[in-house]
C-alpha positions as CSV (number, residue, x, y, z in Angstrom):
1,X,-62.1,-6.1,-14.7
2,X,-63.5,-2.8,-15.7
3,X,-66.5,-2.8,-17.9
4,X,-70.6,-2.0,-18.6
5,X,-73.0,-4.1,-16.6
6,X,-74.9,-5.9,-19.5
7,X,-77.2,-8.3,-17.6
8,X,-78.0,-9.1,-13.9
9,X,-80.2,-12.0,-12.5
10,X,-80.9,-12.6,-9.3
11,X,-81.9,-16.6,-7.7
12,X,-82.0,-17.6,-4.4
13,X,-79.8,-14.8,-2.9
14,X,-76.8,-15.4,-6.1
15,X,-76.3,-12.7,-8.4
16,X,-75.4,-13.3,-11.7
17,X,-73.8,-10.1,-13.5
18,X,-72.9,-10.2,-17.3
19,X,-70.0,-7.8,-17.9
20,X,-69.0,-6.8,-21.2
21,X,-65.9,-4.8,-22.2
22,X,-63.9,-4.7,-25.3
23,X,-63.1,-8.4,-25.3
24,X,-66.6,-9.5,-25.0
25,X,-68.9,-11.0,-21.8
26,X,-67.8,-12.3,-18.8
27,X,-70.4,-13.7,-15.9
28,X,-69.6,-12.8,-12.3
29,X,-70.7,-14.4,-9.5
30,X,-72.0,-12.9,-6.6
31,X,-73.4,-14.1,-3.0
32,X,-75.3,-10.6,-2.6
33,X,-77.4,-9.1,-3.9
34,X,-76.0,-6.1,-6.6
35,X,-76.9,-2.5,-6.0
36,X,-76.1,-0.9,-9.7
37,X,-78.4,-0.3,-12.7
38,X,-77.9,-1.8,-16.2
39,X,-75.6,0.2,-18.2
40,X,-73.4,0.9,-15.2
41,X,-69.4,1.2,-15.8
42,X,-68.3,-0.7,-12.8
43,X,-65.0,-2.4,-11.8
44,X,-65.2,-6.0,-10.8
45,X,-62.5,-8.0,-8.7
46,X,-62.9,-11.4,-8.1
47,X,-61.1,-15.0,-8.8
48,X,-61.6,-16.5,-12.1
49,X,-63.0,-20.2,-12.5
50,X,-63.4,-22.8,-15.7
51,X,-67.4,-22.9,-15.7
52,X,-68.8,-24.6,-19.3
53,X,-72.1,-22.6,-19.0
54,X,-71.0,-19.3,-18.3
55,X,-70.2,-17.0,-21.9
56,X,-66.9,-17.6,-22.5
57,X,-66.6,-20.6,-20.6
58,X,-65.3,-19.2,-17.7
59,X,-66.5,-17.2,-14.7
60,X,-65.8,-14.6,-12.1
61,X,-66.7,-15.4,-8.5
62,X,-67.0,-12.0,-7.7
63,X,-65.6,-10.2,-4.5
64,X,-66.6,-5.8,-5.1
65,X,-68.0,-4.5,-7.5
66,X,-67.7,-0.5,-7.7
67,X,-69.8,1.6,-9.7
68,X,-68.2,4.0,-11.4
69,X,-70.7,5.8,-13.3
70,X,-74.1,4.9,-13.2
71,X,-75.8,5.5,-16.8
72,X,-77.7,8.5,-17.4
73,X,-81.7,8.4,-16.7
């Protein structure tokens, strides 16, 4: 999924990344820890799961995640 990174959280070595295109917000899963700023475009790849607290109600347990433009400082 391509997108703008919205929200990241980090516990316990997970990363939780909020991604929000055009459709809306989806939550990806990550077992690293990021490396991209907020506001980032970045292109996501992953599987996608059922998960009842994630927005949306499902998740993406992420694999990469490419920045493609950082945002502007």
């Amino acid at each position: 999924m391509l997108g703008r990174l919205y929200a990241v959280r980090e516990m316990g070595g997970i990363a939780f990344a909020v991604v929000q295109d055009r459709g809306g917000l989806v939550q990806a899963v990550f077992n690293t820890k990021l490396d991209a700023k907020l506001g980032s475009i970045v292109s996501v790849s992953g599987t996608v799961k059922e998960e009842k607290r994630a927005p949306g109600g499902v998740e993406l347990q992420g694999k990469e995640v490419k920045v493609l433009q950082a945002p502007i400082e």
